[in-house]
BAROMAR-523018 format. One record per residue (C-alpha): residue in one letter; z, x, y; residue number from 1. Coordinates in Angstrom, 1 decimal, padded with zeros to 4 digits. Example, Ala and Ser with C-alpha at 12.3 -4.5 7.8 and 13.67 -1.06 7.14 Angstrom:
+---------+--------+--------+--------+-----+
: residuo :     zz :     xx :     yy : num :
+---------+--------+--------+--------+-----+
:       A :  007.8 :  012.3 : -004.5 :   1 :
:       S :  007.1 :  013.7 : -001.1 :   2 :
+---------+--------+--------+--------+-----+
***
This chain:
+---------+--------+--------+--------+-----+
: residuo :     zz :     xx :     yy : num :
+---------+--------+--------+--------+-----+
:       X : -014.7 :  011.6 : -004.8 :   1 :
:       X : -017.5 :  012.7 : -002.3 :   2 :
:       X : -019.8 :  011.2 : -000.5 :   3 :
:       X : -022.0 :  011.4 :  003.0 :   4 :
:       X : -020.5 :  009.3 :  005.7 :   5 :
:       X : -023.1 :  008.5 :  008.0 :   6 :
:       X : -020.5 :  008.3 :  011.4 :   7 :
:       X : -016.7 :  010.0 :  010.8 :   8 :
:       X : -015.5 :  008.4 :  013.9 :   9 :
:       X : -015.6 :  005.2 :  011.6 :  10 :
:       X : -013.5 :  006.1 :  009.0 :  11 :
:       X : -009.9 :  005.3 :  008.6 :  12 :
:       X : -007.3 :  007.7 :  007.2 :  13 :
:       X : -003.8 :  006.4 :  005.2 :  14 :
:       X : -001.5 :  007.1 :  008.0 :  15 :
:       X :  000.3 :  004.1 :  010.1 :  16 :
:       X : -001.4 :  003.6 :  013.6 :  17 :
:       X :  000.3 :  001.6 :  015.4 :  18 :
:       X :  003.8 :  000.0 :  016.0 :  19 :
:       X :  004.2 : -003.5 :  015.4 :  20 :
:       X :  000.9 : -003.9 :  013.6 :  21 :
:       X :  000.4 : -005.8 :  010.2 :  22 :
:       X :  000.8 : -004.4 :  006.4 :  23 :
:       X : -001.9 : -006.4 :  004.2 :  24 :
:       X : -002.1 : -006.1 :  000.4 :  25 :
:       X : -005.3 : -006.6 : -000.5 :  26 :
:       X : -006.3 : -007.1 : -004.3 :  27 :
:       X : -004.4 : -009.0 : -007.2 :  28 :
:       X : -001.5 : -006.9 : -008.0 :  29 :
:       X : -000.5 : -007.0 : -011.8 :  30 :
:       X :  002.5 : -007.3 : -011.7 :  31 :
:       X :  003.1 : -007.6 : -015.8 :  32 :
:       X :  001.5 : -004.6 : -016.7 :  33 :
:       X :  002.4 : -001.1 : -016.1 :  34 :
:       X :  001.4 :  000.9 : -019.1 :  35 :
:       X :  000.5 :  004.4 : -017.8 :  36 :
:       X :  002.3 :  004.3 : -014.3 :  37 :
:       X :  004.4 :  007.1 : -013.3 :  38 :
:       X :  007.2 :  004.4 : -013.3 :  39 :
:       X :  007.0 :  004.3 : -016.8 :  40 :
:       X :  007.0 :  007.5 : -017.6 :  41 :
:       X :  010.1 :  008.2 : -015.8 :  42 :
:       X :  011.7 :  004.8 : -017.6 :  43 :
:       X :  010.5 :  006.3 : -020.9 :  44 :
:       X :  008.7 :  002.9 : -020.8 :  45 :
:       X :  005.4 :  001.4 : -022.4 :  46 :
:       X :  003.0 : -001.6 : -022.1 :  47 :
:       X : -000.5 : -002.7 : -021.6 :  48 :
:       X : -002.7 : -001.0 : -018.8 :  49 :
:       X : -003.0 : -003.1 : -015.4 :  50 :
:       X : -005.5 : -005.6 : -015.5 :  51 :
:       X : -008.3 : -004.9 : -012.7 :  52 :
:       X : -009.5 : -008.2 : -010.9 :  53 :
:       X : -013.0 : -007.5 : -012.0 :  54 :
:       X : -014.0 : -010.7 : -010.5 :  55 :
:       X : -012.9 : -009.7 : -006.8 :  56 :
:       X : -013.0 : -005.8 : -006.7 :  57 :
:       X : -016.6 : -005.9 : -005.6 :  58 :
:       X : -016.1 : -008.4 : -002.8 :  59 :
:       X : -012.5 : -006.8 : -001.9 :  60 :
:       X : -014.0 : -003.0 : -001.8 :  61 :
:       X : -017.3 : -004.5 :  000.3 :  62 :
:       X : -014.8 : -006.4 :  003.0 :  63 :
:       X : -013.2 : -003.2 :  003.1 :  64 :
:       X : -015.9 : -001.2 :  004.0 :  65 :
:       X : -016.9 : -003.7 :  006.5 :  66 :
:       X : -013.1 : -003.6 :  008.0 :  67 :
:       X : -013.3 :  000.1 :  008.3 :  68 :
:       X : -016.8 :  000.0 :  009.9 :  69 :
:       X : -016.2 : -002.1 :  011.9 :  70 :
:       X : -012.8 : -000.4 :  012.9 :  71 :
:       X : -010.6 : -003.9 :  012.3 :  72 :
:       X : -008.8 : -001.8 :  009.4 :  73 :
:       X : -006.5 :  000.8 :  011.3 :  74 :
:       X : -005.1 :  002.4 :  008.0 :  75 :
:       X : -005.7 :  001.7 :  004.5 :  76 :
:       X : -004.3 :  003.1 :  000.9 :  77 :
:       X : -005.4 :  002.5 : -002.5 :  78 :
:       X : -002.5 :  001.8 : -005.0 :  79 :
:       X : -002.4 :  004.2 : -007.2 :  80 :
:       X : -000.1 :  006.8 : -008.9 :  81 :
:       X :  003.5 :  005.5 : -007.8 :  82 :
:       X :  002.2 :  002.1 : -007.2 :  83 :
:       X :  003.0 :  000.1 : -003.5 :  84 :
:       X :  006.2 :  002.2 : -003.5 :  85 :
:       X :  004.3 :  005.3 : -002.7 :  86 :
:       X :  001.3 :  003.7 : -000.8 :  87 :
:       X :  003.5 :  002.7 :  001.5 :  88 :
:       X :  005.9 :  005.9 :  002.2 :  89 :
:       X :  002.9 :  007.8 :  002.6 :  90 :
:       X :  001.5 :  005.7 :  004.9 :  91 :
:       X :  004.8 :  006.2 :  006.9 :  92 :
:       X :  004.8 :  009.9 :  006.5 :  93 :
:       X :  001.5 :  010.5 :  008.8 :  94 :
:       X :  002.6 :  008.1 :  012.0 :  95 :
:       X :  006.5 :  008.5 :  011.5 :  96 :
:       X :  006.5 :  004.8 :  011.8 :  97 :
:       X :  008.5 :  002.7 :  009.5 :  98 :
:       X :  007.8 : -000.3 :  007.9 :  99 :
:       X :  009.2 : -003.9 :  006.7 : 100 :
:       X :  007.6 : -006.1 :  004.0 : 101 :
:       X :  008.4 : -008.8 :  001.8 : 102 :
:       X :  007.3 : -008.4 : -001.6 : 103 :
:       X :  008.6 : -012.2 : -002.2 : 104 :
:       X :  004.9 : -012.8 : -000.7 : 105 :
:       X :  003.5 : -011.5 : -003.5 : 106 :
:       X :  005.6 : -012.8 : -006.5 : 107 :
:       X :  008.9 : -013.6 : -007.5 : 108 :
:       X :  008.8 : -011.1 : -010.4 : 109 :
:       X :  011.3 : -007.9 : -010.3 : 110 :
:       X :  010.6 : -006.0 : -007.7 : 111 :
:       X :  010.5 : -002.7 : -009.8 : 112 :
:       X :  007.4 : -004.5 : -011.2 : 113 :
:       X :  006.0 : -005.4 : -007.9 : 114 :
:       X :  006.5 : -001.9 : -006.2 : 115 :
:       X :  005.2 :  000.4 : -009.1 : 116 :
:       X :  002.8 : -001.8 : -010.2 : 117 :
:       X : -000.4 :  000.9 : -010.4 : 118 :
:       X : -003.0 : -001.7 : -010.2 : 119 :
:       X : -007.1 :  000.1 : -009.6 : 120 :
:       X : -008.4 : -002.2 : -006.9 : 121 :
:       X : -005.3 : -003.0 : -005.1 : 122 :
:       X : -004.8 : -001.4 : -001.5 : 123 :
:       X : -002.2 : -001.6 :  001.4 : 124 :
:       X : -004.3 : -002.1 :  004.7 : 125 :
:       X : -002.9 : -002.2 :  008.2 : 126 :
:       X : -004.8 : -004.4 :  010.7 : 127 :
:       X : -003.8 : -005.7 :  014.3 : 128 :
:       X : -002.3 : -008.9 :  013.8 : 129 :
:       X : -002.0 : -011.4 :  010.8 : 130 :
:       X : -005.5 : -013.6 :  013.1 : 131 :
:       X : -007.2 : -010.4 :  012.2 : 132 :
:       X : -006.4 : -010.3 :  009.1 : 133 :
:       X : -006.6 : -013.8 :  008.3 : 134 :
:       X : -010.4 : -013.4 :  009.4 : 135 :
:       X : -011.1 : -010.0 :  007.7 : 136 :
:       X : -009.9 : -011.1 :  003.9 : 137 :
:       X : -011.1 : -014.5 :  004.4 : 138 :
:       X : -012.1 : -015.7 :  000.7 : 139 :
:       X : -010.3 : -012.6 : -001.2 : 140 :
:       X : -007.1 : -011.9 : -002.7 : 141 :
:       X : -004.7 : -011.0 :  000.3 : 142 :
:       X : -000.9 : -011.0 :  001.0 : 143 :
:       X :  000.5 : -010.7 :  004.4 : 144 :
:       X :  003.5 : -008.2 :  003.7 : 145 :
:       X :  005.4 : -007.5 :  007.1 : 146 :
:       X :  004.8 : -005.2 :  010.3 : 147 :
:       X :  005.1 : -001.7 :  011.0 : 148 :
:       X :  008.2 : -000.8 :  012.9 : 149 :
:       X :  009.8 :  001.8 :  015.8 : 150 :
:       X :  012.6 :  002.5 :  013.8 : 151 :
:       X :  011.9 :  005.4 :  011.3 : 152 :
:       X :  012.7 :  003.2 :  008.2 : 153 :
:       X :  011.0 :  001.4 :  004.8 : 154 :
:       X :  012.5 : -001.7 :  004.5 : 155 :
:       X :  011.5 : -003.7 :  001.1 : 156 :
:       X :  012.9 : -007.6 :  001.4 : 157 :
:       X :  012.6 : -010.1 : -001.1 : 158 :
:       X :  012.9 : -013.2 :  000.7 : 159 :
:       X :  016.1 : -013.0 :  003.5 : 160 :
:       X :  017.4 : -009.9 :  000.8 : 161 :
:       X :  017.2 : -006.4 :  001.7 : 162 :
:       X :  016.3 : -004.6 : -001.5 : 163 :
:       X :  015.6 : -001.2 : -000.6 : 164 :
:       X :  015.8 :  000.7 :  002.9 : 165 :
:       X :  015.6 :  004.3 :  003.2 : 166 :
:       X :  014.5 :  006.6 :  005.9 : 167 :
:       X :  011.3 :  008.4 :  006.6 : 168 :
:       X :  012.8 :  011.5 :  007.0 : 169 :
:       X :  014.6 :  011.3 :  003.5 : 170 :
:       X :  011.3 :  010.4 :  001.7 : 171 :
:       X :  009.6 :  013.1 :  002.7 : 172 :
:       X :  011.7 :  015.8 :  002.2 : 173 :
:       X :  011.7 :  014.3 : -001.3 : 174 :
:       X :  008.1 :  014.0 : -001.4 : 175 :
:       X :  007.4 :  017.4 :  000.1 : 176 :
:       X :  009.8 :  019.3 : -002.3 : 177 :
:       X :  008.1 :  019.8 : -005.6 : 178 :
:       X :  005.5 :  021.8 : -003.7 : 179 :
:       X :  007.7 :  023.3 : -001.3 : 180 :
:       X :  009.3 :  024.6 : -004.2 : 181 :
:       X :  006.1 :  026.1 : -005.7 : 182 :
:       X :  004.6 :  027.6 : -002.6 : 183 :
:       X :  007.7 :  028.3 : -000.5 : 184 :
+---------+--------+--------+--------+-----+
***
């Protein structure tokens, strides 16, 4: 997509900012559907499409626009192909900054379900604090997920249980290898 944006120096890119800031997911995550994900294609896997909040996404991309205007949203990135999985290793890869969330926040589902959930209208936002985010997504769909970290690490919990934890390092090579492979 393209479009004119009337000041770049308010914009905000996917990357992590800032160390000990705070991971937001904004949007209702479906996490019962994930018919056309790249989670099930790999699972050899079908289902119904995610449902879109319809209802919120014009209020949730609006606030959005406002957080980044205003420059109260450091970081942000839509959830999309790969679902919060990806969202969120990418957002690492830029800053080398890790991260810890708790996708118990969200729901008490699997957590293959939560993190590969591709839901259109969903998006990972880092902010200051939890005060400023509190403020920001007043009135919407939000989930206070965890904090970026120091240590060079993604660290999915679900509740007190580590679930996943893998470094930055190993994720990118990963990530960077189908096209390192194809333009050397």
């Amino acid at each position: 997509v393209f479009g004119k944006i009337a000041d770049v120096a308010k914009t905000a890119s996917s990357d992590f900012k800032k160390v000990g800031s705070t991971i937001v997911l904004v949007g209702n995550l479906d996490t019962q559907n994930l018919g056309g994900s790249a989670y099930f294609e790999i699972t050899n896997s079908s289902g119904q499409l995610p449902r879109v909040d319809l209802k919120n996404l014009k209020k949730v991309l609006l606030q959005i626009t406002i957080g980044i205007k205003s420059q109260k949203i450091l970081s942000v990135h839509d959830i999309s192909e790969g679902g919060m999985a990806t969202a969120l290793s990418e957002m690492c890869f830029g800053a080398d900054f890790g991260a810890t969330i708790d996708i118990y926040k969200i729901s008490k589902q699997r957590a293959d379900l939560v993190m590969f959930s591709e839901t259109a209208g969903c998006f990972l936002i880092e902010v200051e604090n939890e005060k400023v985010a509190k403020k920001l997504f007043k009135g919407l769909p939000f989930t206070i997920l965890g904090k970026t970290t120091k240590v060079q690490t993604v660290i999915i919990k679900k509740g007190s249980k580590i679930i996943a934890q893998e470094q930055i390092k190993l994720l990118k090579n990963d990530w960077q290898k189908p096209m390192k492979e194809i333009f050397h």
